[in-house]
C-alpha positions in Angstrom: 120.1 -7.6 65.1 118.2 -10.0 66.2 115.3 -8.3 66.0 116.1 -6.6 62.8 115.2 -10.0 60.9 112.1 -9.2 62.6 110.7 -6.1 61.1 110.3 -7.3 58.1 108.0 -9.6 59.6 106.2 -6.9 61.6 105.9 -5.0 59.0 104.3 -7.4 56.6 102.0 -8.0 59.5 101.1 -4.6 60.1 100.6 -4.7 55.9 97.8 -7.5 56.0 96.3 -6.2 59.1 96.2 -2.6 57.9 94.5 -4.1 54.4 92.4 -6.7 56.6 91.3 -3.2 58.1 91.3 -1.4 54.9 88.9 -4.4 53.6 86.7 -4.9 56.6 86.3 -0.8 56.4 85.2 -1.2 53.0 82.9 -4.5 53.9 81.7 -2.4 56.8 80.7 0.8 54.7 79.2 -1.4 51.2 77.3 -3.4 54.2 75.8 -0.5 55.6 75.0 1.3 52.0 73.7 -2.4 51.0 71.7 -2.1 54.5 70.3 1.4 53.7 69.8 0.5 50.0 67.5 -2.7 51.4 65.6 -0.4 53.9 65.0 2.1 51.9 63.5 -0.2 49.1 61.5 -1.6 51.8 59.9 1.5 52.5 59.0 1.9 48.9 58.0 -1.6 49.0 55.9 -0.8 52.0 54.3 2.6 50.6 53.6 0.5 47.1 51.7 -1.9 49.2 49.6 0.5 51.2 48.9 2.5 47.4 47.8 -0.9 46.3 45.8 -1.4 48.8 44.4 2.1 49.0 43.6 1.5 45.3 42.1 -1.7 45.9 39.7 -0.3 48.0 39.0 2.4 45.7 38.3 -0.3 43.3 36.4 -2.2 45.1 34.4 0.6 46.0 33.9 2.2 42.3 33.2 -1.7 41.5 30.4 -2.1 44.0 28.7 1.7 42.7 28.8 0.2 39.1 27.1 -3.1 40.3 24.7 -1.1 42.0 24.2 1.5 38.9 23.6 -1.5 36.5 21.0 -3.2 38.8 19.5 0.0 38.2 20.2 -0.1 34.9 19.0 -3.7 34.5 15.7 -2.7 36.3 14.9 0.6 34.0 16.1 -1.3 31.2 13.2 -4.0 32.2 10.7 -1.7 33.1 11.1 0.2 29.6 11.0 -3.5 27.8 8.0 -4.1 29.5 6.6 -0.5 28.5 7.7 -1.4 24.6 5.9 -4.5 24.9 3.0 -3.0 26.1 2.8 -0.4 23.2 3.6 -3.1 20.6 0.7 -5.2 21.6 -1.6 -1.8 21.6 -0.3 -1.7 17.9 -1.0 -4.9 17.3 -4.1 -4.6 18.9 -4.9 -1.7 16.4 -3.0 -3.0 13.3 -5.7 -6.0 14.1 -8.3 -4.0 14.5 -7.4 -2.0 11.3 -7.6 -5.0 9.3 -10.8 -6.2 10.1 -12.5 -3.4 9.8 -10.3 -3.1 6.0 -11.7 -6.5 4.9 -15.2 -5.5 6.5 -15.1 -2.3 3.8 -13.9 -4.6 1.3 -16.4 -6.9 1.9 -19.1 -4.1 1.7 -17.9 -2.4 -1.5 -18.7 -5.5 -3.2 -21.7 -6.1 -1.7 -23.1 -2.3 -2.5 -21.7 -2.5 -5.8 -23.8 -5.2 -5.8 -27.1 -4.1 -4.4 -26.5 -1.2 -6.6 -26.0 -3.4 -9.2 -29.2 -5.5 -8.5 -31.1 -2.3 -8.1 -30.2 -1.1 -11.7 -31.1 -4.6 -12.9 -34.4 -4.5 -11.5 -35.1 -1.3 -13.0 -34.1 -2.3 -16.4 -36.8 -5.3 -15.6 -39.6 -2.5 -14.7 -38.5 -0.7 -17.1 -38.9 -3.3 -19.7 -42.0 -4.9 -18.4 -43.6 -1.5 -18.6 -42.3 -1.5 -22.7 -43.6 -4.6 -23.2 -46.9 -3.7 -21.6 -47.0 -0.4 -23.5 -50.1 -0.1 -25.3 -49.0 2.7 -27.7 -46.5 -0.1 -28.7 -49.4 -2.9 -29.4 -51.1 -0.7 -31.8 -48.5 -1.5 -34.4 -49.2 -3.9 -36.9 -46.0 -6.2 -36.7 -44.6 -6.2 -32.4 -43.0 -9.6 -32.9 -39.4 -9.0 -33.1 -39.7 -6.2 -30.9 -41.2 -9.0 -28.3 -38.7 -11.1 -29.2 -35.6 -8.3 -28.1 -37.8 -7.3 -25.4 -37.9 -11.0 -23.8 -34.3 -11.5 -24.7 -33.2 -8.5 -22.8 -35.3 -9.4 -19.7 -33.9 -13.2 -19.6 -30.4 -11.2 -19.9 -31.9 -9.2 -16.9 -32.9 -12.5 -15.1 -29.7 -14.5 -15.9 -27.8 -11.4 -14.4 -29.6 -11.8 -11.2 -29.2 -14.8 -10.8 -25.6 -14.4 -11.1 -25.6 -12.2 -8.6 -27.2 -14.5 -6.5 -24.7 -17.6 -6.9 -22.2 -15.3 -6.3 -20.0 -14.0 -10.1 -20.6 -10.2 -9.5 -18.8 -9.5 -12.8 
């Protein structure tokens, strides 16, 4: 009997050391899952890295053919600035040119209008001088206020030229 007070003392030992088991078991198995879990998310980890860094290169890559695309760019660009400069200063050169020769006609019209002008004057002059010299017309008795219209109109004639000459070409 003895060993009867015992057994209950066995037996709660064999209790905690089957649950110390039971719990170790269970520690074993979540470690190992844990374990799996951590390498598993490693190897994701690892496969994220190496598509970052096979991105990365591809980036780098499509990076560098853009900088090398807008160098091109840049220079086209240039060389077509250059070529619009070029043509703008052939259109100034003829918008230039255009408006000197435009002030040159302008410049001409008044000075045939004003040749043409003269030349009708001086006619008039003739044309009076050969009146007044008429000698049909000196045969009439009374000539003086004929004369007198006569050598009005051709100081008219004279004042006109002179006009012309000091520059009022109205």
């Amino acid at each position: 009997m003895k060993y009867l007070a015992y057994i209950p003392l066995v037996i709660a030992l064999l209790g905690s050391v089957y649950g110390g088991l039971r719990i170790a078991s269970q520690l074993q198995t979540t470690l190992e899952i844990n374990t799996q879990l951590a390498e598993d998310a490693h190897e994701r980890l690892n496969l994220l890295d190496m598509t970052l860094e096979s991105n990365k290169d591809k980036l780098d890559n499509e990076l560098e053919k853009l900088g090398f695309k807008i160098d091109n760019n840049k220079s086209t660009v240039g060389y077509q600035i250059e070529d619009f400069q070029r043509e703008l200063l052939q259109v100034q050169k003829s918008l230039t040119m255009i408006e000197g020769i435009t002030q040159s006609l302008e410049k001409k019209q008044y000075e045939y209008a004003s040749l043409i002008q003269l030349e009708g004057l001086r006619e008039q002059l003739y044309q009076l001088k050969d009146s007044v010299n008429d000698p049909r017309l000196m045969e009439s008795p009374d000539m003086t206020p004929m004369f007198y219209e006569l050598q009005n109109r051709i100081l008219e004639v004279e004042r006109r030229i002179d006009e012309y000459h000091s520059g009022n070409w109205n």
